[in-house]
N, C-alpha and C positions, 0 to 999 in steps of 0.2 A: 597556160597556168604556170606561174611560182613552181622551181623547182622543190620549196620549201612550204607546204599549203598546209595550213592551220583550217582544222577543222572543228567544227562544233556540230554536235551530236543536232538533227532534225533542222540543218541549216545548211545552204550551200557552202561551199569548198572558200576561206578568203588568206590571203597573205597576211601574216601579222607585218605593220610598220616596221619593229625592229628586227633581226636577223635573229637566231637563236644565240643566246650568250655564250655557249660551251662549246662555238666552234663546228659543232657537228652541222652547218648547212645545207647539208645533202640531206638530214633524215625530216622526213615528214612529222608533222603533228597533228595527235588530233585530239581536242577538246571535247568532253563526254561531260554536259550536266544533266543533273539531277535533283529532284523536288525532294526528295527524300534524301538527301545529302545536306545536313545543315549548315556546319561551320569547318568541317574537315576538307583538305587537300590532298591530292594524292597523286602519285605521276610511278609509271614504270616502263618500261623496254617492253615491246612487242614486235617482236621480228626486226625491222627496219624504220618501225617507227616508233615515237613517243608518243604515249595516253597519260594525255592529264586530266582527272577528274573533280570535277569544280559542281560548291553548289549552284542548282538552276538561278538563284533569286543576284547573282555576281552581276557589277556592270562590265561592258565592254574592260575599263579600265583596268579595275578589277583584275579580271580575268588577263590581260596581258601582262600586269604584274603578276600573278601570282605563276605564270605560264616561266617568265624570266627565272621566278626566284626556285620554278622544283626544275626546269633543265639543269642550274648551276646546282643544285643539290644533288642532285644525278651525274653530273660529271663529277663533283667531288668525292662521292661513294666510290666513283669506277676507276677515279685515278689513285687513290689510297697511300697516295708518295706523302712521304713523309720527310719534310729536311729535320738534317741533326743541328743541335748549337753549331755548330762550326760552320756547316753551310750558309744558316740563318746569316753569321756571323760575317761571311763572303759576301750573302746577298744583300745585306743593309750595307755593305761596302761600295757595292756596285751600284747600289740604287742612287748612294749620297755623289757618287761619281754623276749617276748619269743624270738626278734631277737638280742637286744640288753644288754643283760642282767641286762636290770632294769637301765641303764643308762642314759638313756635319759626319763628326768620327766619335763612334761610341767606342768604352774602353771595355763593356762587351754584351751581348745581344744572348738569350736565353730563351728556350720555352720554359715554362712553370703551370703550376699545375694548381697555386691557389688564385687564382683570377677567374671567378665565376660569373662576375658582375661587369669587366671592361675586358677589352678585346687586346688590349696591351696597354704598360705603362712607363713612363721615364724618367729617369730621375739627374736633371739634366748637372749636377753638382755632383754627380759621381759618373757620371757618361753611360747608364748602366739603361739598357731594353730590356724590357721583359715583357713575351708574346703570352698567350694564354695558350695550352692546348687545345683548348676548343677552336683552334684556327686549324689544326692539323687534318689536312686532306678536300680542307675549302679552295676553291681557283686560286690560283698563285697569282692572280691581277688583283685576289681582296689581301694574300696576305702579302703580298706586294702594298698595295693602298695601307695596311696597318702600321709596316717597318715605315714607312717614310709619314705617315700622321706624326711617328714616334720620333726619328730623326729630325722631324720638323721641331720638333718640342728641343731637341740640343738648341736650334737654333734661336727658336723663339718662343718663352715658355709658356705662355696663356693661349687663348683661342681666337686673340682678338684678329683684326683684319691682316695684317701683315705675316699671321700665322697660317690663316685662309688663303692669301696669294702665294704664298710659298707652294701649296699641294696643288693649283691652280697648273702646274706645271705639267704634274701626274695625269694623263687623260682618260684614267677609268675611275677618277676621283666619283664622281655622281653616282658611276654604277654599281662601287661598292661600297659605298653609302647602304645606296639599297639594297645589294645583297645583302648586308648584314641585317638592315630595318627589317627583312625578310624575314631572314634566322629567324629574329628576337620575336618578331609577331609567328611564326610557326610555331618556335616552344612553346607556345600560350595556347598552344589550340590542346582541347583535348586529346586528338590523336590523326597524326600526320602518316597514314601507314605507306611503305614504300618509299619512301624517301624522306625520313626522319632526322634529324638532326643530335647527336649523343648527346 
């Protein structure tokens, strides 16, 4: 057996395909549905492993997305780090270094606090980032993916294809995609208890 066995509640013991996102590979999981559980999600720490509780009527797929999106929700509650402007400021440095070879240089990178609706914006005529705080304390690989969507924009200012190939570069582009498609379908549920997102 997987040192990592995803379980679901009145089912044999099986490996999920992907590996847990948050890094923790050693800790087990285990999937608890329920018929009486409608549209809410919920995941929390039990000893040495992870309980994610999902309604009964979820498909397979379902279910391993929604398994993805409350591990990285759970790492983010537990890791709680917080970068300041100036770090942000370091790390869109380093990112333009390392995916875009030092090309893209903002003249400066901020979190802010009224962006309720996008995850960051740029304003490539003034060289200026601006992250949202609701990035703060999410995996550093999505707010990683946000800084360089952003820096991509110095480079190239639309969405079109050659905007696309530029993050093409980045290799957790897909996954925090989906982290965030997460977030965004979490907030909408009536109530996510245990691993909520502010």
């Amino acid at each position: 057996m997987s040192a990592d066995p995803l379980h679901r509640a009145g089912a044999p013991p099986r490996t999920p395909t992907n590996p847990p996102p948050n890094g923790s590979g050693t800790s087990p999981i285990e999937v608890r549905r329920s018929t009486r559980r409608r549209r809410t999600v919920s995941a929390y720490r039990e000893g040495d492993r992870t309980v994610v509780l999902i309604p009964a009527r979820m498909s397979e797929a379902e279910e391993q997305r929604w398994v993805s999106v409350m591990l990285d929700k759970l790492a983010a509650q537990e890791s709680k780090r917080v970068l300041g402007d100036a770090e942000l400021a370091e790390r869109a440095e380093r990112l333009s270094g390392q995916y875009f070879e030092g090309r893209a240089r903002p003249t400066s990178v901020r979190w802010v606090t009224n962006q309720n609706t996008r995850w960051g914006s740029c304003t490539p005529s003034e060289g200026s980032i601006r992250l949202s705080h609701r990035l703060q304390g999410m995996p550093e690989y999505v707010v990683d993916y946000v800084l360089l969507h952003e820096l991509a924009h110095l480079l190239v200012p639309g969405h079109g294809p050659r905007f696309w190939r530029l993050l093409e570069a980045y290799p957790r582009t897909e996954r925090a995609k989906g982290y965030l498609e997460g977030v965004v379908a979490a907030d909408r549920l009536p109530h996510v208890p245990g691993a909520r997102s502010e």
